[in-house]
LODOMI-260955 format. One record per atom (N, C-alpha, C, O): residue in one letter; atom name; x, y, z. Coordinates in pm, 1 decimal, decimal comma, padded with zeros to 6 digits. Layout:
N
+-----+------+----------+----------+----------+
: res : atom :        u :        v :        w :
+-----+------+----------+----------+----------+
:   A :   CA :        X :        Y :        Z :
...
+-----+------+----------+----------+----------+
//
This chain:
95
+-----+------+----------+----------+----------+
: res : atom :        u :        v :        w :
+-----+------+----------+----------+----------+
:   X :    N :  04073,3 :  09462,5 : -14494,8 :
:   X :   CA :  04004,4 :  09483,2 : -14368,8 :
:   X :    C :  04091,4 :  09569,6 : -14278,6 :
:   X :    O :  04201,6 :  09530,0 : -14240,4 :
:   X :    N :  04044,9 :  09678,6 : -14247,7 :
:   X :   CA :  04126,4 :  09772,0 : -14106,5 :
:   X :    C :  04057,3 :  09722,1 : -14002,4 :
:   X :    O :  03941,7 :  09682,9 : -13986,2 :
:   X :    N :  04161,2 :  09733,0 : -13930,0 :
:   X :   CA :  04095,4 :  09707,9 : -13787,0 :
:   X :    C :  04187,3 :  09813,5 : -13685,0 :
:   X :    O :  04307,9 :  09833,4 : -13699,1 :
:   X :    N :  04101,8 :  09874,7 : -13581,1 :
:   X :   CA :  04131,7 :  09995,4 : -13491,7 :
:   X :    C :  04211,4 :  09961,8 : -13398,4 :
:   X :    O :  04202,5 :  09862,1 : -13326,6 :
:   X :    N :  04323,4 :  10077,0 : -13396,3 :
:   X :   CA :  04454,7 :  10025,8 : -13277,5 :
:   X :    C :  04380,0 :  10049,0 : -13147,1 :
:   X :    O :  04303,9 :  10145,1 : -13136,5 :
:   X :    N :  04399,4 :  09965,5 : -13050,5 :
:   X :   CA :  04380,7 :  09935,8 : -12953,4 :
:   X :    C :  04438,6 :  10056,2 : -12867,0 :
:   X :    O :  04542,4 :  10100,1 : -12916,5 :
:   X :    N :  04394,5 :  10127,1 : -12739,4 :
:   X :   CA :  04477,3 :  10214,8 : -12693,9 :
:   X :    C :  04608,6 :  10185,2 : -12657,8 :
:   X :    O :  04621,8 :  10084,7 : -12588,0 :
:   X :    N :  04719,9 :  10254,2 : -12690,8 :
:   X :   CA :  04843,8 :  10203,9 : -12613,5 :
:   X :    C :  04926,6 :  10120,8 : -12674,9 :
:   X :    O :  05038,7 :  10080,5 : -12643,7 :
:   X :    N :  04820,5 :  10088,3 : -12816,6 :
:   X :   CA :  04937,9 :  10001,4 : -12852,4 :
:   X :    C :  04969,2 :  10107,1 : -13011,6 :
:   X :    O :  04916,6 :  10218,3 : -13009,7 :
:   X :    N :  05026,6 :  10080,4 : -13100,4 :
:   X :   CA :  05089,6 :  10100,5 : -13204,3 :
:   X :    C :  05105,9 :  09993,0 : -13341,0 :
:   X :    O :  05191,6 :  09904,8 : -13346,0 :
:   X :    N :  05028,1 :  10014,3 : -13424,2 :
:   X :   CA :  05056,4 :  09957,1 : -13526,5 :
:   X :    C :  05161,7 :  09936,0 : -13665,7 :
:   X :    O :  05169,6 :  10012,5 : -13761,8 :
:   X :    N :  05225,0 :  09830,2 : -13647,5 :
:   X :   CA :  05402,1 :  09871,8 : -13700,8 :
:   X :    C :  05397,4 :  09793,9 : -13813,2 :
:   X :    O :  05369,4 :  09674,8 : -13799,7 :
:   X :    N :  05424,4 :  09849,1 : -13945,5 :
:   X :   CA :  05420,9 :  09698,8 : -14067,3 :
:   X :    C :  05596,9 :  09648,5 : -14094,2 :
:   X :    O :  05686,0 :  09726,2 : -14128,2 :
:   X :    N :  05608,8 :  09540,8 : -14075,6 :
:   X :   CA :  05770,2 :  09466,6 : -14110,4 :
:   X :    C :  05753,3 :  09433,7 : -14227,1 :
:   X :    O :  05641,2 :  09397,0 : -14262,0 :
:   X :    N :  05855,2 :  09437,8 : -14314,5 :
:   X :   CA :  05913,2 :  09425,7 : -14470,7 :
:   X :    C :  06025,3 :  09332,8 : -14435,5 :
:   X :    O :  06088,0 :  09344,1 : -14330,2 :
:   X :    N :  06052,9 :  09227,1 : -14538,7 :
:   X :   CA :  06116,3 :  09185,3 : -14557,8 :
:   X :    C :  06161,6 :  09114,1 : -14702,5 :
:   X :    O :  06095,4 :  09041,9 : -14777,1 :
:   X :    N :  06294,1 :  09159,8 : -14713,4 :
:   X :   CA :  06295,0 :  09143,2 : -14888,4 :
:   X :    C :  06430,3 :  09018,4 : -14863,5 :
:   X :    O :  06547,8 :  09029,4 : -14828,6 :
:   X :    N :  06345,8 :  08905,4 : -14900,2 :
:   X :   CA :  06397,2 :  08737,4 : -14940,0 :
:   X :    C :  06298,1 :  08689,3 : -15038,7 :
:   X :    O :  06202,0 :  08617,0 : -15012,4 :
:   X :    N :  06335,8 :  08743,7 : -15173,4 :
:   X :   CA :  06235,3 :  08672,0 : -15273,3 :
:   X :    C :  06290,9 :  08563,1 : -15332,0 :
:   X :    O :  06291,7 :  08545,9 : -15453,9 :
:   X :    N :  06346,2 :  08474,9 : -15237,7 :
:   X :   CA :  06366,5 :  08330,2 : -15236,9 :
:   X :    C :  06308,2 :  08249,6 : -15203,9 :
:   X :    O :  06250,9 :  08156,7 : -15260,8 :
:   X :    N :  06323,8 :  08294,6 : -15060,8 :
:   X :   CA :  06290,5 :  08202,3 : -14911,1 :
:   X :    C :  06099,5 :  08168,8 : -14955,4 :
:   X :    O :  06013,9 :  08241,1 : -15006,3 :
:   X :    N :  06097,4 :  08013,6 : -14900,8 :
:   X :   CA :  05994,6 :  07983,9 : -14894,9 :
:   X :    C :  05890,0 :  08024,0 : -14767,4 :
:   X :    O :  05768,1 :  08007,6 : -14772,4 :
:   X :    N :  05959,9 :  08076,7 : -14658,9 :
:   X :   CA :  05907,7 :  08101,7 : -14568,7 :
:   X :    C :  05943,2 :  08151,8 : -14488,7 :
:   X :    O :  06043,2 :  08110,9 : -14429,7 :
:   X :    N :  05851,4 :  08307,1 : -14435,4 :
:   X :   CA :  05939,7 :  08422,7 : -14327,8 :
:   X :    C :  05839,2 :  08431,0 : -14177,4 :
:   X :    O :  05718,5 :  08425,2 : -14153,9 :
:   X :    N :  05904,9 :  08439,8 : -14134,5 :
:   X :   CA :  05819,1 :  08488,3 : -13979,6 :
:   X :    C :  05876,4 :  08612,3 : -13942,6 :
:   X :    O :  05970,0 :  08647,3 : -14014,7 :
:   X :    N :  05846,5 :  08686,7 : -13851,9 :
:   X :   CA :  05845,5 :  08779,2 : -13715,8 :
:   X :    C :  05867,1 :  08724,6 : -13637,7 :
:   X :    O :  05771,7 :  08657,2 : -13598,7 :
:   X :    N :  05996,1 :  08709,7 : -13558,2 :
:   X :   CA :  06014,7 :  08689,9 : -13453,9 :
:   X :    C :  06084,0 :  08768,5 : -13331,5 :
:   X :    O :  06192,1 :  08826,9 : -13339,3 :
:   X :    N :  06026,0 :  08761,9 : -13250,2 :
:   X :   CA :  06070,2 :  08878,5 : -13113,4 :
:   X :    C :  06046,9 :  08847,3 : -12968,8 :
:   X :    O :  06016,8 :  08737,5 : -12921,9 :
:   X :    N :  06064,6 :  08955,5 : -12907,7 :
:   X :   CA :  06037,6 :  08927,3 : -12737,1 :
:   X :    C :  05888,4 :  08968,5 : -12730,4 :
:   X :    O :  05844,4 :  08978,7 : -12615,9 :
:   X :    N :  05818,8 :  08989,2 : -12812,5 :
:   X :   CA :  05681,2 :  09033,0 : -12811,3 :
:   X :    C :  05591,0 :  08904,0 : -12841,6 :
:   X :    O :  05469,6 :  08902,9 : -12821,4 :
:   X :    N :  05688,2 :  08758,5 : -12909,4 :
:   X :   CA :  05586,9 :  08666,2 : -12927,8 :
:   X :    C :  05635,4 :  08545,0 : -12907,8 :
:   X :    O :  05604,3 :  08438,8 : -12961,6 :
:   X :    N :  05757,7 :  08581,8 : -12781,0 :
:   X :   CA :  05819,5 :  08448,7 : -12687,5 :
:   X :    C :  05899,6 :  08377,8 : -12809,8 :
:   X :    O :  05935,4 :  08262,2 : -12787,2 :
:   X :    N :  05937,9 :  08442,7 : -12959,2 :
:   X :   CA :  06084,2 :  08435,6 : -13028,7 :
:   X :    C :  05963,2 :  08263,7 : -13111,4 :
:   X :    O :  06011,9 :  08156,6 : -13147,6 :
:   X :    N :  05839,8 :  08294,5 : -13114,4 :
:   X :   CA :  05779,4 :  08182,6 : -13155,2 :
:   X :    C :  05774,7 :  08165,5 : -13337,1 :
:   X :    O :  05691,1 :  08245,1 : -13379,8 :
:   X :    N :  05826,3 :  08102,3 : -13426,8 :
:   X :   CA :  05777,0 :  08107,4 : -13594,0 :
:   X :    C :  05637,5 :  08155,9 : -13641,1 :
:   X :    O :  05591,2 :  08229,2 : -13728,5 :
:   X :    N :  05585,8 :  08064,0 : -13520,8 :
:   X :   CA :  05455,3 :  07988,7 : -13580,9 :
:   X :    C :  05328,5 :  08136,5 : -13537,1 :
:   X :    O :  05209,9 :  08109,1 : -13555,6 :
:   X :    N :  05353,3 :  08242,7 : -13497,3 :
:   X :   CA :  05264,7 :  08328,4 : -13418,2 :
:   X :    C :  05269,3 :  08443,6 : -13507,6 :
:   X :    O :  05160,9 :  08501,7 : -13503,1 :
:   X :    N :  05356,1 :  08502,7 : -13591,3 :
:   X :   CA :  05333,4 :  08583,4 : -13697,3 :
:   X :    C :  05394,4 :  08540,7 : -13819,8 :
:   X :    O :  05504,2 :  08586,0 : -13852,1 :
:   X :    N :  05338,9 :  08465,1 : -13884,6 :
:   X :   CA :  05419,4 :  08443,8 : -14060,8 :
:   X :    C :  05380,6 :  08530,8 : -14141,6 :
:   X :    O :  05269,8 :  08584,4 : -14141,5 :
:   X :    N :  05466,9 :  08549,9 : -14213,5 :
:   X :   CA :  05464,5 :  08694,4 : -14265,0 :
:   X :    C :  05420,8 :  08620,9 : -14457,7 :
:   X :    O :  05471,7 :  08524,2 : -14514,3 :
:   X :    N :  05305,8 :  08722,2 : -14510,7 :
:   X :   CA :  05300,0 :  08687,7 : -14646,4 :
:   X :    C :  05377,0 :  08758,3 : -14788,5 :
:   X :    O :  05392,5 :  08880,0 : -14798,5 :
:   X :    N :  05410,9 :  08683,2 : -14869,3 :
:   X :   CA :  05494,9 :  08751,3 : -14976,7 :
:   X :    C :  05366,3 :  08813,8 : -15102,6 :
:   X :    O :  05272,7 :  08779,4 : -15174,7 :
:   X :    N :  05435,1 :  08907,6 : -15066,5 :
:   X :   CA :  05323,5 :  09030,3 : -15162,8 :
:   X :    C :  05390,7 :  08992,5 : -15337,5 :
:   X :    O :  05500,0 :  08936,2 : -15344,0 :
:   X :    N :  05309,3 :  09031,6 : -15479,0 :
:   X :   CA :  05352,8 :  09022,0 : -15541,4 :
:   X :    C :  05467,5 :  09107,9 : -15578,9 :
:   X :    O :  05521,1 :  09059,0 : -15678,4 :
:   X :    N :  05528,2 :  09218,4 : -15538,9 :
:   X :   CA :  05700,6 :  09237,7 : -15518,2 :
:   X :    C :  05800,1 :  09152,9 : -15441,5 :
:   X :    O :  05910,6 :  09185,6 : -15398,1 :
:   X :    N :  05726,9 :  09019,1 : -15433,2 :
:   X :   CA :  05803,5 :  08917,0 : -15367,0 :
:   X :    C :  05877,0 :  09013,4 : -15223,0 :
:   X :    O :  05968,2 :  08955,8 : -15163,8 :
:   X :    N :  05853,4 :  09093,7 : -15194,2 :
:   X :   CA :  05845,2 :  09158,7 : -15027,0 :
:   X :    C :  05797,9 :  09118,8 : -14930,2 :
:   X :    O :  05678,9 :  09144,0 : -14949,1 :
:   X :    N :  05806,5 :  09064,8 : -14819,8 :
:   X :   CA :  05740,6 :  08973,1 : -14735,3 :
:   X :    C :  05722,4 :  09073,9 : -14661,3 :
:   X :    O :  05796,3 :  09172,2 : -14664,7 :
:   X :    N :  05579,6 :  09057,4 : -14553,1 :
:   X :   CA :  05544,4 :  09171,8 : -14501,8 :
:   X :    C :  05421,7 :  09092,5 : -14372,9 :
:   X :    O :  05348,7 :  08994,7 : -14388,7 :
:   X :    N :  05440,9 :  09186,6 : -14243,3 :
:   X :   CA :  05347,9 :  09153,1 : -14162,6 :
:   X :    C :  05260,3 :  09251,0 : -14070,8 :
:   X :    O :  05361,0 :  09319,5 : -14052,8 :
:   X :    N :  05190,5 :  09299,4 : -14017,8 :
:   X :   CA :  05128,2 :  09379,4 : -13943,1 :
:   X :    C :  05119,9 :  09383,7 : -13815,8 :
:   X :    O :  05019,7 :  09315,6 : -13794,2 :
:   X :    N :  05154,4 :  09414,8 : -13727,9 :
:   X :   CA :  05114,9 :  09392,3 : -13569,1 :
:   X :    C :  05119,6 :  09488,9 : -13481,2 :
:   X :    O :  05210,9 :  09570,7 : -13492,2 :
:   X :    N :  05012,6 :  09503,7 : -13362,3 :
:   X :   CA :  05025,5 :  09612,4 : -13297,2 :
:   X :    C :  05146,0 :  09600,3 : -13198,5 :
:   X :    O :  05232,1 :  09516,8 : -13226,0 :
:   X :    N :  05159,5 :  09676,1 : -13086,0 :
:   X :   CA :  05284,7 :  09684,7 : -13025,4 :
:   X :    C :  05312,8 :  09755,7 : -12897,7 :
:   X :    O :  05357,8 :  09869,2 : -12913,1 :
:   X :    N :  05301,0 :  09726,0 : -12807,3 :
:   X :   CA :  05297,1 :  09826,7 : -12676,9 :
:   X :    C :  05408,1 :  09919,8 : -12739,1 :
:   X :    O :  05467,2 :  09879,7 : -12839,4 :
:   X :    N :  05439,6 :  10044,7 : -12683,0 :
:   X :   CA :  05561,6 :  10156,0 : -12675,4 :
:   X :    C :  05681,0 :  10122,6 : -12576,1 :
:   X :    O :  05662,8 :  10085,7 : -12460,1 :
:   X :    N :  05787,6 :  10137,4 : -12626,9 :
:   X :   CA :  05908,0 :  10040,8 : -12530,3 :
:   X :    C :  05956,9 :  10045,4 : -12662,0 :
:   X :    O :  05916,4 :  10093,5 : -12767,8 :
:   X :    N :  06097,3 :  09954,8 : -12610,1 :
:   X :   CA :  06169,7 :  09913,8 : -12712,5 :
:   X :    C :  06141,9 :  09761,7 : -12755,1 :
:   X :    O :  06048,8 :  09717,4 : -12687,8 :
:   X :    N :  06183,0 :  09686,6 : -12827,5 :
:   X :   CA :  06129,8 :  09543,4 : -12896,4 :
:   X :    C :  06281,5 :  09495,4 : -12969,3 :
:   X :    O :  06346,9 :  09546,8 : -13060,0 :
:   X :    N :  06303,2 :  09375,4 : -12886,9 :
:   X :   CA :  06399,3 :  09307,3 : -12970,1 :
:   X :    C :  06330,0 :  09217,1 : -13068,8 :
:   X :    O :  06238,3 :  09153,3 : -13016,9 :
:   X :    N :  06352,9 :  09189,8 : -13223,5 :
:   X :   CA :  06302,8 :  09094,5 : -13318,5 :
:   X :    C :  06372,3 :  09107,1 : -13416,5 :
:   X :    O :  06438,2 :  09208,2 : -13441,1 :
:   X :    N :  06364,7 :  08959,2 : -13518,4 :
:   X :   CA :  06451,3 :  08939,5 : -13638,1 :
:   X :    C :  06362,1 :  08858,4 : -13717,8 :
:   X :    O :  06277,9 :  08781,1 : -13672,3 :
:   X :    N :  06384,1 :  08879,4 : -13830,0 :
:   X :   CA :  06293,1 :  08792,9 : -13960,8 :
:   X :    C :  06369,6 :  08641,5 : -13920,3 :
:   X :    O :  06486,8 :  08630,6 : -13884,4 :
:   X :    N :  06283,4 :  08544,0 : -13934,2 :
:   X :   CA :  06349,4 :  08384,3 : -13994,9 :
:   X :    C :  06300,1 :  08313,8 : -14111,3 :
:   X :    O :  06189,1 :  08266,1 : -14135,1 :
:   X :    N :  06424,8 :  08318,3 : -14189,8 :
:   X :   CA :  06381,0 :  08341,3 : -14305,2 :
:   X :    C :  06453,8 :  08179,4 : -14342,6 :
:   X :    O :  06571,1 :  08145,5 : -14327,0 :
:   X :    N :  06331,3 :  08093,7 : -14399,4 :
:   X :   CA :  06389,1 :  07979,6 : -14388,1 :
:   X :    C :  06432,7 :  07859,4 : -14280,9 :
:   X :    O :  06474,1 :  07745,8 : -14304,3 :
:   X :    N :  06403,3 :  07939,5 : -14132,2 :
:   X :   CA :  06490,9 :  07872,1 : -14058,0 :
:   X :    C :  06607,6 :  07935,7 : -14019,8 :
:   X :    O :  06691,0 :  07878,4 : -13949,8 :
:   X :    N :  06620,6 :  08047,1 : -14058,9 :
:   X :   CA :  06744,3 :  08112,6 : -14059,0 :
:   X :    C :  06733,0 :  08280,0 : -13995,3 :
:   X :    O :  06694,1 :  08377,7 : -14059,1 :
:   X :    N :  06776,5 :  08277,6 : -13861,0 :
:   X :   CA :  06758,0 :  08412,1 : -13786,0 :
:   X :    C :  06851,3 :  08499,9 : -13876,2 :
:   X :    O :  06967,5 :  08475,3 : -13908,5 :
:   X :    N :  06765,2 :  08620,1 : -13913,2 :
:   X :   CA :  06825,1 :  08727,6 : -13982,7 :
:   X :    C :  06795,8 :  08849,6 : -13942,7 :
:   X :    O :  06689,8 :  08883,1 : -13890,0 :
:   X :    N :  06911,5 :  08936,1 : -13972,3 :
:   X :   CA :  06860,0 :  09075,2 : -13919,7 :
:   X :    C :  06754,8 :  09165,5 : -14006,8 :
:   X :    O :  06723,6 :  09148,8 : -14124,7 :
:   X :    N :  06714,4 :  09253,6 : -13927,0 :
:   X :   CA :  06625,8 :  09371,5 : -14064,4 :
:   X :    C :  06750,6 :  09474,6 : -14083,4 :
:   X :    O :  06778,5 :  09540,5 : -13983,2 :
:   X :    N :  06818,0 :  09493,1 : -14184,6 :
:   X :   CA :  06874,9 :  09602,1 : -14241,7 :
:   X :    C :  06835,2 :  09761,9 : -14224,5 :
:   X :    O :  06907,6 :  09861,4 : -14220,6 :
:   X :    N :  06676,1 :  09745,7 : -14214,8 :
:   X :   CA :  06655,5 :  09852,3 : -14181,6 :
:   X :    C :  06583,0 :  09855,5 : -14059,3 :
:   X :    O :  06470,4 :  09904,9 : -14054,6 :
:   X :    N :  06635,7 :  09809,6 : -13966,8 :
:   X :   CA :  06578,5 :  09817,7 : -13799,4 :
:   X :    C :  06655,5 :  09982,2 : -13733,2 :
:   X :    O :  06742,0 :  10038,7 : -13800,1 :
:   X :    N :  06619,5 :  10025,5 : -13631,8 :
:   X :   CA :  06681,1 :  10114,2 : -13562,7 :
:   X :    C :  06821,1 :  10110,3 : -13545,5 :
:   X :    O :  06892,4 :  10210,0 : -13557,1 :
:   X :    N :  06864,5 :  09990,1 : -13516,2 :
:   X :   CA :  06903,0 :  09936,0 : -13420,5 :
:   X :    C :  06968,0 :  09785,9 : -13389,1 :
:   X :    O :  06904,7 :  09692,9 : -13439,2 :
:   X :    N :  07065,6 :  09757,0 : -13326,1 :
:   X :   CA :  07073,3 :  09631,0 : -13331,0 :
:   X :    C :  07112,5 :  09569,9 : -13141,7 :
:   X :    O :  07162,8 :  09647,7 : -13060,7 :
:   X :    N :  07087,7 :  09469,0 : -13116,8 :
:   X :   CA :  07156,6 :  09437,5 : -12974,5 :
:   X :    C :  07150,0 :  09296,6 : -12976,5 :
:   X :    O :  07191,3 :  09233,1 : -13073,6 :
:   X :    N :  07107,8 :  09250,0 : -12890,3 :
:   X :   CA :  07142,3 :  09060,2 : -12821,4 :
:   X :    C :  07021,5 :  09024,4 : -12780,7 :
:   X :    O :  06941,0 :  09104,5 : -12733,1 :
:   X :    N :  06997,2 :  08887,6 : -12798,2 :
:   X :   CA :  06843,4 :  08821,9 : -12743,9 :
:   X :    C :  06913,0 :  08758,1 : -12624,0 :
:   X :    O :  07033,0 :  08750,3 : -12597,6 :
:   X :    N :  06793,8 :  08709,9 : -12551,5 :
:   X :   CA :  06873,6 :  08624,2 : -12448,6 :
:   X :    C :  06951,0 :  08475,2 : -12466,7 :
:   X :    O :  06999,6 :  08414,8 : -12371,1 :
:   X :    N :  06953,7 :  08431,6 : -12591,6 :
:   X :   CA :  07069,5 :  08352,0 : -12667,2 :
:   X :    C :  07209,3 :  08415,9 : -12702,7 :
:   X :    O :  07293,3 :  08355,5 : -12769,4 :
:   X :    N :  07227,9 :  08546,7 : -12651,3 :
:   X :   CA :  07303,4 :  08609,3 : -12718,4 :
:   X :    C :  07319,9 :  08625,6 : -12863,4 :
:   X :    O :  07426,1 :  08665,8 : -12910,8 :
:   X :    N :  07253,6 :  08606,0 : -12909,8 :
:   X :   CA :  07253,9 :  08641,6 : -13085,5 :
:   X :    C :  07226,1 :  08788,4 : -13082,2 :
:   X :    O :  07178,2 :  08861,3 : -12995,4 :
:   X :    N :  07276,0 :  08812,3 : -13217,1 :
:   X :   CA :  07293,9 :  08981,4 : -13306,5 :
:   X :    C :  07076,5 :  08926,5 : -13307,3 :
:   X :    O :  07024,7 :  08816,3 : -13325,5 :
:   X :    N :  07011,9 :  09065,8 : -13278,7 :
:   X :   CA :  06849,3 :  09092,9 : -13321,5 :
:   X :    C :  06877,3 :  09172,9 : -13366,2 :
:   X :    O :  06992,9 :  09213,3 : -13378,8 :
:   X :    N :  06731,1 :  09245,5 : -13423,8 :
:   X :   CA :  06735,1 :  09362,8 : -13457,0 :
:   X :    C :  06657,6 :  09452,1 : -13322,1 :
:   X :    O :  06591,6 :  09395,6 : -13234,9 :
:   X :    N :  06672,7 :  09542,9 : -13325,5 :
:   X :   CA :  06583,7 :  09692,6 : -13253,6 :
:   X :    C :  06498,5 :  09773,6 : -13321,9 :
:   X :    O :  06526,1 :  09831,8 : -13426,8 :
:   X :    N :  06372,1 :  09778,9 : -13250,3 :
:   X :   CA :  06272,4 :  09880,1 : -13289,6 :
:   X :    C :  06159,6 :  09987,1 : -13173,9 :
:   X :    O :  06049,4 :  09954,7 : -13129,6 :
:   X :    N :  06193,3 :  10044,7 : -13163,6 :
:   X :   CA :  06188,4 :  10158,4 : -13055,5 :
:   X :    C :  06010,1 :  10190,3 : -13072,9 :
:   X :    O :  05977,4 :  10232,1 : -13184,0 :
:   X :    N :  05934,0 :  10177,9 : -13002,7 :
:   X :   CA :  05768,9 :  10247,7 : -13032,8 :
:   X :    C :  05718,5 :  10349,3 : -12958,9 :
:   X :    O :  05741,9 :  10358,9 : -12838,4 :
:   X :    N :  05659,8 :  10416,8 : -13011,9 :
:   X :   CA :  05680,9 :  10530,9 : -12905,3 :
:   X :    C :  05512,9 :  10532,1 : -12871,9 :
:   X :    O :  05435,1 :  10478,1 : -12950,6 :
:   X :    N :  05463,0 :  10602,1 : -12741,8 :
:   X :   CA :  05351,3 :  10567,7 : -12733,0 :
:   X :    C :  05291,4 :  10759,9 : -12783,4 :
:   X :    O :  05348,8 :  10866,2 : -12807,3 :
:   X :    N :  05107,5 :  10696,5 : -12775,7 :
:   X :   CA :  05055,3 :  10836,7 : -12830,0 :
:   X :    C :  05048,8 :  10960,5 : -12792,0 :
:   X :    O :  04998,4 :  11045,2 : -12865,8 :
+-----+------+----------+----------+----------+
//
């Protein structure tokens, strides 16, 4: 199913490769750092993967993988949440 980006926002897909982990989320300042608001599904390349649109700005977020805040390897970018923890960075640019 496609569904049409909304004006203004940006549609971004996250990868995440833990073909262990029983369970990954998206987590960021875009969804109040919540598990439960994007879980991400494992494709059969055991690649975990999620979809979401995205205002333009920058976006602090990190996979939790397990329970376990992790970075994306391949983010922009890296800085601090307001826990001070290592996130990752992802920059969106608008249209």
């Amino acid at each position: 199913m496609r569904t049409t980006p909304r004006p203004n926002l940006c549609s971004l897909n996250f990868f995440c490769t833990a073909p262990q982990a029983k369970e990954v989320s998206l987590v960021g300042d875009f969804n109040n750092w919540n598990p439960a608001t994007h879980p991400m599904k494992q494709g059969p390349d055991k690649v975990w993967v999620v979809q979401l649109e995205l205002k333009p700005g920058h976006h602090r977020y990190a996979f939790r993988v397990d329970g376990v805040l992790t970075l994306d390897p391949h983010a922009q970018g890296i800085t601090r949440n307001d826990q001070n923890e290592r996130v990752s960075l992802v920059p969106v640019s608008g249209r």
